[in-house]
SERO-4910 file (N, C-alpha, C, O; in steps of 0.05 Angstrom, whole numbers):
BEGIN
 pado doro    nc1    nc2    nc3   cac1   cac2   cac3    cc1    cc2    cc3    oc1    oc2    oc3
  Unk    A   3732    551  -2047   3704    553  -2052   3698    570  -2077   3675    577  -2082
  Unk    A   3719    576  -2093   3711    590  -2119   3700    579  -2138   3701    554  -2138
  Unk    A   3689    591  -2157   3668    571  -2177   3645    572  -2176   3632    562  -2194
  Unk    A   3632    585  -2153   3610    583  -2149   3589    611  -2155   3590    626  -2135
  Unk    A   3572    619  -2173   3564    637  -2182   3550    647  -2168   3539    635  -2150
  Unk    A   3545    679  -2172   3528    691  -2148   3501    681  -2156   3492    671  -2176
  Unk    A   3489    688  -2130   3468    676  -2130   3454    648  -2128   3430    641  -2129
  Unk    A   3483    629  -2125   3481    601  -2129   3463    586  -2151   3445    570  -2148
  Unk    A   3474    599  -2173   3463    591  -2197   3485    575  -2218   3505    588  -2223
  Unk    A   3482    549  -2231   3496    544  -2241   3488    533  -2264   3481    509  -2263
  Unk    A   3487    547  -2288   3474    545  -2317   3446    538  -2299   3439    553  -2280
  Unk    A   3430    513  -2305   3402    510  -2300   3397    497  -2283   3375    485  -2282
  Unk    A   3423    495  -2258   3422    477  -2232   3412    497  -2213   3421    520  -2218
  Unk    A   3393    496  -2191   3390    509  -2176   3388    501  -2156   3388    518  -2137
  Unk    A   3385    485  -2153   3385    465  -2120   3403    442  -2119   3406    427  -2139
  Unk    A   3416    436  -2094   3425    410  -2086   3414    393  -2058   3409    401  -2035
  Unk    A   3415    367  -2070   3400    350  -2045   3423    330  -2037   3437    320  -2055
  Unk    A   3426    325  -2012   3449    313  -2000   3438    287  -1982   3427    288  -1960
  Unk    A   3445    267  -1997   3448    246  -1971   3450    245  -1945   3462    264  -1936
  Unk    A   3442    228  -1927   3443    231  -1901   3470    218  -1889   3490    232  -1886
  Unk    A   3471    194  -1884   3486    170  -1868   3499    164  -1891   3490    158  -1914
  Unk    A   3521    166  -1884   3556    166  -1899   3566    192  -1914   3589    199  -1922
  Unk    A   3536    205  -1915   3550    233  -1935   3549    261  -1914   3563    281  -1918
  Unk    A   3534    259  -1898   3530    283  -1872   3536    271  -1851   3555    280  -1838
  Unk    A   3523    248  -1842   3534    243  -1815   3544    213  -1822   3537    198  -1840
  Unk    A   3567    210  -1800   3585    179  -1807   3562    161  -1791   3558    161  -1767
  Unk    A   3548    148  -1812   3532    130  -1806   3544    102  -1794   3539     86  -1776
  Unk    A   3558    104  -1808   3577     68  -1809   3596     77  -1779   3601     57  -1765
  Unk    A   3603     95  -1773   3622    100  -1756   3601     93  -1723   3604     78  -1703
  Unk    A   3584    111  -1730   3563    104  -1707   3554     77  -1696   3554     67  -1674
  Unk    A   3543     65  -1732   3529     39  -1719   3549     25  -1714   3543      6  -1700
  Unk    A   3581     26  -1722   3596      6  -1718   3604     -3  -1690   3608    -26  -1682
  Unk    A   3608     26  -1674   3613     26  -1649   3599     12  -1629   3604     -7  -1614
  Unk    A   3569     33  -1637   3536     13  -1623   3543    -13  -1624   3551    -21  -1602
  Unk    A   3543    -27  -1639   3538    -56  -1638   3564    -75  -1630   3564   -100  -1627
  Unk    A   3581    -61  -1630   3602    -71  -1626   3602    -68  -1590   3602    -89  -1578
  Unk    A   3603    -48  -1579   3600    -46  -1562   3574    -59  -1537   3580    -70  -1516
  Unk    A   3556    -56  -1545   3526    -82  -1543   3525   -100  -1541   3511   -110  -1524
  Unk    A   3547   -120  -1569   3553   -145  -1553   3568   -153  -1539   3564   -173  -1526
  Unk    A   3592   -140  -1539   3612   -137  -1525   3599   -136  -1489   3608   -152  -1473
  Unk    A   3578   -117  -1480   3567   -120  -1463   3551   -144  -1455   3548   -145  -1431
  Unk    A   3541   -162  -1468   3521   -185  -1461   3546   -215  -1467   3547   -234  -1452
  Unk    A   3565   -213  -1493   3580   -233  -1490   3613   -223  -1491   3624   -224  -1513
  Unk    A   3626   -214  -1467   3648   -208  -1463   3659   -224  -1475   3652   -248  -1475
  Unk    A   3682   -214  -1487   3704   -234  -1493   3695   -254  -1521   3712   -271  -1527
  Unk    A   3671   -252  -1537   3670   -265  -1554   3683   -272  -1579   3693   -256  -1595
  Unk    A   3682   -298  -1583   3705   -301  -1601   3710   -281  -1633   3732   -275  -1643
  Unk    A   3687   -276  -1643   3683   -266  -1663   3679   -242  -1661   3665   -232  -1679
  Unk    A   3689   -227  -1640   3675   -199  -1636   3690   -174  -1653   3686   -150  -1649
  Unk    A   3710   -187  -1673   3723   -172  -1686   3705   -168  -1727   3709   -152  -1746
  Unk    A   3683   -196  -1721   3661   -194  -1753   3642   -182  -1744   3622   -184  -1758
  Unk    A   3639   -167  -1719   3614   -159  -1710   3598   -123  -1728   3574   -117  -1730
  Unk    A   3616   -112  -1735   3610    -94  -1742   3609   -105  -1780   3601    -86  -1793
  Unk    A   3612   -119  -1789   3610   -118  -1809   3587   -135  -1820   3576   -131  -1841
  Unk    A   3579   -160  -1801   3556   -181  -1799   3533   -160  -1790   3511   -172  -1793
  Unk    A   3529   -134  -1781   3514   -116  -1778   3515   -102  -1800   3493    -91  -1807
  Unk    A   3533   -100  -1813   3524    -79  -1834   3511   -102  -1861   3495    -93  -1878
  Unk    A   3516   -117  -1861   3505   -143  -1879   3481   -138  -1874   3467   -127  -1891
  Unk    A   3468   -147  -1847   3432   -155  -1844   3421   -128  -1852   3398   -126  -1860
  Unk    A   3442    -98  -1847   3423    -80  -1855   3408    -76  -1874   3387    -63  -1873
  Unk    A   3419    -91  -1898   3406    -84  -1926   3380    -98  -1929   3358    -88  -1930
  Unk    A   3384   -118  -1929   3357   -137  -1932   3336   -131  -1909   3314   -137  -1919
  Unk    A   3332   -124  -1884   3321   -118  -1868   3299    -93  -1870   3274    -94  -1869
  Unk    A   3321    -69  -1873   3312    -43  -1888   3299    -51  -1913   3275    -50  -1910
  Unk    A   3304    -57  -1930   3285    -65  -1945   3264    -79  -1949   3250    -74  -1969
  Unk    A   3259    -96  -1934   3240   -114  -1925   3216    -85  -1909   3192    -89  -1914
  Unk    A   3223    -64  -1894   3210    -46  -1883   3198    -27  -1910   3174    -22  -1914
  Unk    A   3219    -21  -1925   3212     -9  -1941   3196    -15  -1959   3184      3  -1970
  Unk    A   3191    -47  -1970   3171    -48  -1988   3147    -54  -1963   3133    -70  -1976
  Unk    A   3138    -53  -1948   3117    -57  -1937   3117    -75  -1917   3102    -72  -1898
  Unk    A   3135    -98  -1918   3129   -126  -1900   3136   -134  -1879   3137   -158  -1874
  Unk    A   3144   -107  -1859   3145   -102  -1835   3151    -73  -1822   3168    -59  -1834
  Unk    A   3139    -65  -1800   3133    -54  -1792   3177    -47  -1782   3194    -63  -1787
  Unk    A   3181    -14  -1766   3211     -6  -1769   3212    -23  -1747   3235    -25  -1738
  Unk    A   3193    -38  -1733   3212    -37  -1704   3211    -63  -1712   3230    -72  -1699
  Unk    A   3199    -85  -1727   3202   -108  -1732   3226   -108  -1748   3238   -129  -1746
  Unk    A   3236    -91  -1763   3253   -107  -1783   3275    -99  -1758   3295   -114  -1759
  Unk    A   3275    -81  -1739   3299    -82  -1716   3302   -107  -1704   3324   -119  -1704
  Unk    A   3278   -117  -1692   3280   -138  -1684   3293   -167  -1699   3308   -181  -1685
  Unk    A   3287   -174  -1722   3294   -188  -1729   3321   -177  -1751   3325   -190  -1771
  Unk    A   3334   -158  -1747   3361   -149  -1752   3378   -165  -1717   3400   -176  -1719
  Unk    A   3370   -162  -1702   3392   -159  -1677   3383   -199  -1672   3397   -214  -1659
  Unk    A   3364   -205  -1683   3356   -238  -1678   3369   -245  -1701   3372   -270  -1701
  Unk    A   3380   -234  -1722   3399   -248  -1740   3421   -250  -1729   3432   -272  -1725
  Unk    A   3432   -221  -1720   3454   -228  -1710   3466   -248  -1691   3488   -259  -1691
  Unk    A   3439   -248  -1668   3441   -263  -1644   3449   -289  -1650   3465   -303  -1638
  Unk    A   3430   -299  -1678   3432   -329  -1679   3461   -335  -1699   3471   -358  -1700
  Unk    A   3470   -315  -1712   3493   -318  -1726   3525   -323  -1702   3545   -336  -1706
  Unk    A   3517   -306  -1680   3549   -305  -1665   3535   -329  -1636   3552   -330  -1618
  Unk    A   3515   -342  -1630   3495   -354  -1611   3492   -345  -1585   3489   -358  -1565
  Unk    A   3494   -319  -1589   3476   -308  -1564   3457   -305  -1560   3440   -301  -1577
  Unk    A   3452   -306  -1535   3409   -302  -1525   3397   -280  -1544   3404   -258  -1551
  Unk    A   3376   -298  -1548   3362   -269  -1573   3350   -247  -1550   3345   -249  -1527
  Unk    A   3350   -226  -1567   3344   -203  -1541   3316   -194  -1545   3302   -201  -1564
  Unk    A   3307   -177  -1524   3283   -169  -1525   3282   -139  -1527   3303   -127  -1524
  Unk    A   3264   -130  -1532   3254   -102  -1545   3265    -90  -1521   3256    -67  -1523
  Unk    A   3281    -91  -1498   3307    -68  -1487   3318    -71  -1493   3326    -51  -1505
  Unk    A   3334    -93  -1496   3363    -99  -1508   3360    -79  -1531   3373    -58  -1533
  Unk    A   3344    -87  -1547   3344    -60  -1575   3349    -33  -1569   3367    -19  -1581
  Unk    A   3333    -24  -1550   3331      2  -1539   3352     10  -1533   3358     32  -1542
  Unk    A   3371     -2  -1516   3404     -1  -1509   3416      4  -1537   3426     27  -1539
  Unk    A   3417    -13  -1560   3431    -10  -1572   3426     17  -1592   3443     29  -1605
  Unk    A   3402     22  -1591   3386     49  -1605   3407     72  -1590   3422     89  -1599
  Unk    A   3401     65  -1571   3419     94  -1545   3444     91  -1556   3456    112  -1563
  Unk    A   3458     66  -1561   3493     71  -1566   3495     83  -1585   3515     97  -1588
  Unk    A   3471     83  -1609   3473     90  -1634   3467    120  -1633   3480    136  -1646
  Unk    A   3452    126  -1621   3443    153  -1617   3465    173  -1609   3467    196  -1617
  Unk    A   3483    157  -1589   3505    170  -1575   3535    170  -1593   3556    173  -1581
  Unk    A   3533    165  -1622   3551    168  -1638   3544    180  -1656   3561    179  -1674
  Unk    A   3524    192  -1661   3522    214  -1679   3534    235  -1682   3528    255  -1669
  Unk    A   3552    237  -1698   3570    260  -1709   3577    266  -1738   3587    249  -1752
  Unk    A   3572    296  -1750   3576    305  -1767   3603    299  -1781   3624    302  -1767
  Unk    A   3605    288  -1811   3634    294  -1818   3644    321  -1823   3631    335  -1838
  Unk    A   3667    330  -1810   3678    352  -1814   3671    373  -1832   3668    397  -1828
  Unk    A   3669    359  -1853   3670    377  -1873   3642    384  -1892   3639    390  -1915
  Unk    A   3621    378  -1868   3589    383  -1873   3577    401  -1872   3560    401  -1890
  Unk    A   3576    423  -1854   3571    447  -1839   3581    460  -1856   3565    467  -1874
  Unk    A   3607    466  -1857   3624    492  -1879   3623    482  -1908   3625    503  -1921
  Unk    A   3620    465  -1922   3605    459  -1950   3570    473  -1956   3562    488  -1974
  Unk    A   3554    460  -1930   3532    469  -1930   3533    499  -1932   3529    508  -1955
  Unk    A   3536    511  -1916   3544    538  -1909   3555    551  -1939   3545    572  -1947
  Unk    A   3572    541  -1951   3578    553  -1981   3565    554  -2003   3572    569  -2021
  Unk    A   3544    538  -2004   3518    530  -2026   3494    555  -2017   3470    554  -2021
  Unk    A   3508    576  -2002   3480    597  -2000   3481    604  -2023   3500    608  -2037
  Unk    A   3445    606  -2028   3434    616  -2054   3421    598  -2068   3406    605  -2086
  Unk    A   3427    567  -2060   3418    542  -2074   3396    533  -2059   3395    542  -2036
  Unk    A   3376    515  -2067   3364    508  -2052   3373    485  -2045   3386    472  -2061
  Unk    A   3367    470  -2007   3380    464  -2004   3357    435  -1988   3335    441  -1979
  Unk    A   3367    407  -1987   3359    387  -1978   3364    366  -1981   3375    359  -2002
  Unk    A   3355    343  -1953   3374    324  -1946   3345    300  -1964   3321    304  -1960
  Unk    A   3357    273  -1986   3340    260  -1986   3353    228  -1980   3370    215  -1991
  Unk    A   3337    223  -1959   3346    208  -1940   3329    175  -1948   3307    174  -1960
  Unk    A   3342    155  -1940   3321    122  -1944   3312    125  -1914   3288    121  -1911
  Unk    A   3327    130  -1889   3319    117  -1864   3288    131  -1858   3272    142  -1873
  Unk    A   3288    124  -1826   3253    136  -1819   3252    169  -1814   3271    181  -1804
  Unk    A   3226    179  -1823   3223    209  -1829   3228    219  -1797   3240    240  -1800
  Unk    A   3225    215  -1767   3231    224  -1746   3258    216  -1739   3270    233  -1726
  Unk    A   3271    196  -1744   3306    188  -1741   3315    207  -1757   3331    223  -1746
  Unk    A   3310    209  -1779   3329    217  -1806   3325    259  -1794   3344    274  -1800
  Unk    A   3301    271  -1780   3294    293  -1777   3316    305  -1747   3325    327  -1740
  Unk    A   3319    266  -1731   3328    277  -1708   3362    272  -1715   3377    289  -1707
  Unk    A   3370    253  -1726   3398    260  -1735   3403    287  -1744   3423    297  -1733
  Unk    A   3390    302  -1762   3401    326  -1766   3400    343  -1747   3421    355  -1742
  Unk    A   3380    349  -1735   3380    367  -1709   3412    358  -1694   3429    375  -1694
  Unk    A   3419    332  -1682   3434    329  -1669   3466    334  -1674   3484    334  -1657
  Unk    A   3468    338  -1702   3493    345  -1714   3502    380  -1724   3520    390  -1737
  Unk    A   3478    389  -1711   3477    413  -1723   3464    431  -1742   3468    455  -1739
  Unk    A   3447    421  -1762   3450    415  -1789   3416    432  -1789   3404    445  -1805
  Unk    A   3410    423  -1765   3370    433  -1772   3376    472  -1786   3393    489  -1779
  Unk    A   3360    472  -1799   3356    495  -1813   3381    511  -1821   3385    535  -1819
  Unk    A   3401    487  -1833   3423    494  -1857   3416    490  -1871   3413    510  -1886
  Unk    A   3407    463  -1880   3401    438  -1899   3380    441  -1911   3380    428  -1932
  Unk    A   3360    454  -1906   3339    447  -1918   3321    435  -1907   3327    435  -1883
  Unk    A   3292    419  -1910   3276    399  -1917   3289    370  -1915   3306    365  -1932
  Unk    A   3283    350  -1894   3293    319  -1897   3272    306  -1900   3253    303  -1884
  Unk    A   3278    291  -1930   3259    282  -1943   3264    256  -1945   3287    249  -1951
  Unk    A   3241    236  -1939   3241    207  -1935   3226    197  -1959   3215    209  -1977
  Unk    A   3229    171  -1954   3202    161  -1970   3174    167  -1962   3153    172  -1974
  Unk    A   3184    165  -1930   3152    166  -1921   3144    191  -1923   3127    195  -1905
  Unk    A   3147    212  -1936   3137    239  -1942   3134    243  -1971   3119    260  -1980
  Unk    A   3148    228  -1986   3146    217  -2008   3133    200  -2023   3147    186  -2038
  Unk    A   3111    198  -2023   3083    169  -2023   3096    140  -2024   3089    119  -2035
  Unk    A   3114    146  -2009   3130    110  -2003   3145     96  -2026   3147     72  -2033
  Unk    A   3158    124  -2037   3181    125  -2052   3212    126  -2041   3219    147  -2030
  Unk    A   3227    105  -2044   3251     95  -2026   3275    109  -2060   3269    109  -2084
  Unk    A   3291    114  -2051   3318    117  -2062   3326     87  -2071   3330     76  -2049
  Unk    A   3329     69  -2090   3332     81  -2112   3307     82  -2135   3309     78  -2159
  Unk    A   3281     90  -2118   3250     97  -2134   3258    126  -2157   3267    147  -2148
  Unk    A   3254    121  -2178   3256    148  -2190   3243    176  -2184   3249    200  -2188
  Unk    A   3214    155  -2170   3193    182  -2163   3204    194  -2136   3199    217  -2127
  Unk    A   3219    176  -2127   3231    189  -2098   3258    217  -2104   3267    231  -2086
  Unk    A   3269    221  -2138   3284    233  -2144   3261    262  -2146   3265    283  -2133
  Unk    A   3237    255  -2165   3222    274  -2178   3207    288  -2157   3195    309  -2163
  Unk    A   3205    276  -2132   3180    278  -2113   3197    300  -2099   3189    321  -2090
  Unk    A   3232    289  -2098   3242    305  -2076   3253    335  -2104   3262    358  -2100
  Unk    A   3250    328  -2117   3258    360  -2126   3227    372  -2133   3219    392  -2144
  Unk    A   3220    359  -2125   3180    375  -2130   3186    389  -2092   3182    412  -2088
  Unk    A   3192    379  -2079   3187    394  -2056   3217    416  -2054   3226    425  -2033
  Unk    A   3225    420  -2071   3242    438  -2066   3242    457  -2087   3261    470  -2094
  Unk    A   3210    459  -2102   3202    473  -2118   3215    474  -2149   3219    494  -2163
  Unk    A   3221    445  -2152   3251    444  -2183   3244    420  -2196   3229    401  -2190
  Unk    A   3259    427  -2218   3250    402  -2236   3275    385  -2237   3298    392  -2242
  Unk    A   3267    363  -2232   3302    331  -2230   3326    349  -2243   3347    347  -2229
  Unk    A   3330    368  -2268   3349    367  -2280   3358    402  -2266   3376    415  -2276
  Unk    A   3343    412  -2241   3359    435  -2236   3360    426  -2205   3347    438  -2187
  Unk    A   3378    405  -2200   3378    392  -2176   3396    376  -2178   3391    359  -2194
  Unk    A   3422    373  -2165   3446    357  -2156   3443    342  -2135   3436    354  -2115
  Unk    A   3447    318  -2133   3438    303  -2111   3474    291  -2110   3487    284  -2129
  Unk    A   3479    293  -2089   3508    291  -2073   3508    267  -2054   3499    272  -2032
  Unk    A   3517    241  -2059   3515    221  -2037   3540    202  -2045   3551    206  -2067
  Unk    A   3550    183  -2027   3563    158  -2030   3547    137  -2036   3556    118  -2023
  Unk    A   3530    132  -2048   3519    102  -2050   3518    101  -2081   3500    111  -2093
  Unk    A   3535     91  -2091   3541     89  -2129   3511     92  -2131   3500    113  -2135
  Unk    A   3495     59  -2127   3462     63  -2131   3444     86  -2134   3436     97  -2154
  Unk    A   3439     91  -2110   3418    116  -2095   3431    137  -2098   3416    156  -2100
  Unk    A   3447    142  -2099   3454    168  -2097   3483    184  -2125   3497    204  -2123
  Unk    A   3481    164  -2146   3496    172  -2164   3478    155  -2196   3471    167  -2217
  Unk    A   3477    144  -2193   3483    124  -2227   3433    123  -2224   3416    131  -2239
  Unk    A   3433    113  -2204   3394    123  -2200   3391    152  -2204   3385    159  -2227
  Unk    A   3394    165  -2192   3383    193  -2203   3395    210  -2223   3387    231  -2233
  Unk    A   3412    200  -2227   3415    205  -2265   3396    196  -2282   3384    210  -2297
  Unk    A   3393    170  -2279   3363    162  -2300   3347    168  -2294   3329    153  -2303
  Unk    A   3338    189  -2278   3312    193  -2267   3316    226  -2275   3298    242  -2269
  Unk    A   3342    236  -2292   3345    260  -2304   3354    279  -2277   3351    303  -2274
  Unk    A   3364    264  -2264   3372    289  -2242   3405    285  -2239   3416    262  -2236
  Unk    A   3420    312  -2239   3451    300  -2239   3461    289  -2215   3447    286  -2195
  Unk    A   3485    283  -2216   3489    275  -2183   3513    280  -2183   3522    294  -2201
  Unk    A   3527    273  -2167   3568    273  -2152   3558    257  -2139   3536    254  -2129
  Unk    A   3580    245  -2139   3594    210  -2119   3609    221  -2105   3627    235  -2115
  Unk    A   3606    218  -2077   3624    225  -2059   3640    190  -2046   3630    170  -2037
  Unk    A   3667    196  -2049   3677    167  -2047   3696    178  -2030   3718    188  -2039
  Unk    A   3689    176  -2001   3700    183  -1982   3729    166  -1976   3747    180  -1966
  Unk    A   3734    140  -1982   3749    124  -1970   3776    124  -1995   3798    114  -1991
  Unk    A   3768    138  -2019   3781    141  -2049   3789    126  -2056   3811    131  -2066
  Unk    A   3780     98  -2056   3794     76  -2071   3770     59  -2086   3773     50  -2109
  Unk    A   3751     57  -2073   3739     43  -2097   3734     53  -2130   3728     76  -2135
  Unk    A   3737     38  -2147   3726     39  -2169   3699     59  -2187   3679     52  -2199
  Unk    A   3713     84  -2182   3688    101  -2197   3666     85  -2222   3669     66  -2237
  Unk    A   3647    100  -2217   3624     83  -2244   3630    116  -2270   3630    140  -2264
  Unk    A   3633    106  -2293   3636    122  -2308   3625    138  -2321   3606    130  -2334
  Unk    A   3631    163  -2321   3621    183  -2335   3610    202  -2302   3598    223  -2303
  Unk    A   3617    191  -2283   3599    215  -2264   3626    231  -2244   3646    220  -2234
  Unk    A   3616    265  -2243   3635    265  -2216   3636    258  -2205   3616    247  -2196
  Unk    A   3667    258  -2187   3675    244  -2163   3691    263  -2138   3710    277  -2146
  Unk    A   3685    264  -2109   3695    279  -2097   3708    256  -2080   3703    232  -2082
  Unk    A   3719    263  -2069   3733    246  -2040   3731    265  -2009   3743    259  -1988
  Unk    A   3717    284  -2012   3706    305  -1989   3684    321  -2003   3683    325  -2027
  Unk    A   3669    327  -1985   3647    348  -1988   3662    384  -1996   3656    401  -2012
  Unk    A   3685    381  -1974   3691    400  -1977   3708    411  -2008   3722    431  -2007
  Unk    A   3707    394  -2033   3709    394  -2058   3678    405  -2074   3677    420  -2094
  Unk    A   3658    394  -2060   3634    400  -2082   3633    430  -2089   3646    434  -2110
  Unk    A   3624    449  -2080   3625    478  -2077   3647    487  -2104   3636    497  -2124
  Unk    A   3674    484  -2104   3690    488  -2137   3683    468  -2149   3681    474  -2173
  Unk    A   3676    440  -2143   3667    423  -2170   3646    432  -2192   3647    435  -2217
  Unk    A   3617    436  -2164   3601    447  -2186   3607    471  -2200   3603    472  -2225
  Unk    A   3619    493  -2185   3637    517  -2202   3646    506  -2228   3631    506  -2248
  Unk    A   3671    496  -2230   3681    475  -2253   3659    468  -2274   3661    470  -2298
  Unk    A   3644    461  -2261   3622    434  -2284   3607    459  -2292   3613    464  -2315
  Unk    A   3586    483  -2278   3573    500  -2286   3591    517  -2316   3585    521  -2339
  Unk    A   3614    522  -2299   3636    544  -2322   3638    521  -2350   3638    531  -2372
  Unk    A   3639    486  -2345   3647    476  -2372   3619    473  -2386   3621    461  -2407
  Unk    A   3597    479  -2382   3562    479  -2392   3548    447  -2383   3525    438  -2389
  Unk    A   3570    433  -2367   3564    398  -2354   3539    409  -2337   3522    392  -2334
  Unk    A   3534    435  -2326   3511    432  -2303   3494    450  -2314   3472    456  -2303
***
């Protein structure tokens, strides 16, 4: 954890904002289980129950986004996330319990990655917050459940954000306006190349790529960690070379 200046000051960085789902809590690890497990319950034994976790992480994108610009409501784009799926593997489409079940499996895999808590914990002196795409009460109750409420900071959505989504630039400027900073004294720390590395750079705010799995293909010119528990000497490093 050396590198890191007293006071958590690093040249003209003074805050960092951290991702939620894949960079604090294993998002993918959770929903993979949920749904895997869900259908597994309604169609035992199905033939395809081995594309199930990944035909879920597909409909996520377009769905969530479909919420996010406006053109449905969170619990509609659920519904017709789990009626994609239904009609993709042909199971009975389900009804607003069946959802509810699978909400609970998801709920019941929430867990911190290791190395979240004691990273957070080392950035005292910085200001500190999570800026999140999902909904402002999920995204508020994931952190409570991992630990995390009043380490972290402020979890900041779009929807507290005038319906500015990651990768919105104003969703970069809005969230370092609530943490009293301007884009360029603010590190935003996530795995999503997009949202959370190569976007809030053009929006003048620095970032780190956290590339948990260390094989994909870095985008160039940005740091790269493969654990959280690296950021803390990175920014050390980047502050001491005049990069932050």
């Amino acid at each position: 954890m050396s590198g890191v200046t007293p006071g958590g000051r690093l040249g003209g960085v003074k805050g960092v904002l951290f991702d939620l789902d894949g960079t604090l809590l294993d998002h993918r690890g959770a929903a993979d289980a949920a749904i895997v497990s869900w259908v597994s319950a309604r169609a035992p034994g199905h033939p395809r129950l081995g594309e199930v976790a990944a035909l879920w992480a597909e409909l996520e994108v377009p769905y969530l986004a479909m919420w996010q610009r406006g053109e449905c409501s969170v619990q509609e784009q659920r519904r017709l996330r789990l009626r994609g799926l239904c009609a993709e593997l042909a199971v009975p489409e389900p009804g607003d319990a069946a959802y509810a079940d699978f909400a609970a499996r998801y709920r019941r895999g929430w867990t911190a990655f290791p190395d979240a808590a004691e990273t957070v914990r080392a950035l005292d002196g910085f200001a500190l917050g999570v800026l999140t795409n999902g909904t402002q009460p999920m995204q508020e109750e994931k952190v409570r459940a991992i630990g995390l409420a009043g380490l972290v900071g402020p979890v900041l959505t779009g929807e507290v954000l005038g319906g500015h989504f990651k990768p919105s630039p104003a969703s970069y400027t809005g969230a370092a306006c609530a943490l009293g900073l301007a884009p360029e004294e603010v590190v935003l720390v996530g795995d999503d190349v997009v949202n959370d590395v190569t976007a809030p750079a053009a929006a003048g705010m620095p970032s780190v790529w956290l590339d948990r799995s260390g094989v994909e293909r870095p985008p160039a010119g940005f740091p790269r960690i493969t654990s959280l528990a690296g950021l803390p000497r990175l920014l050390g490093d980047l502050g001491q070379r005049g990069v932050l």
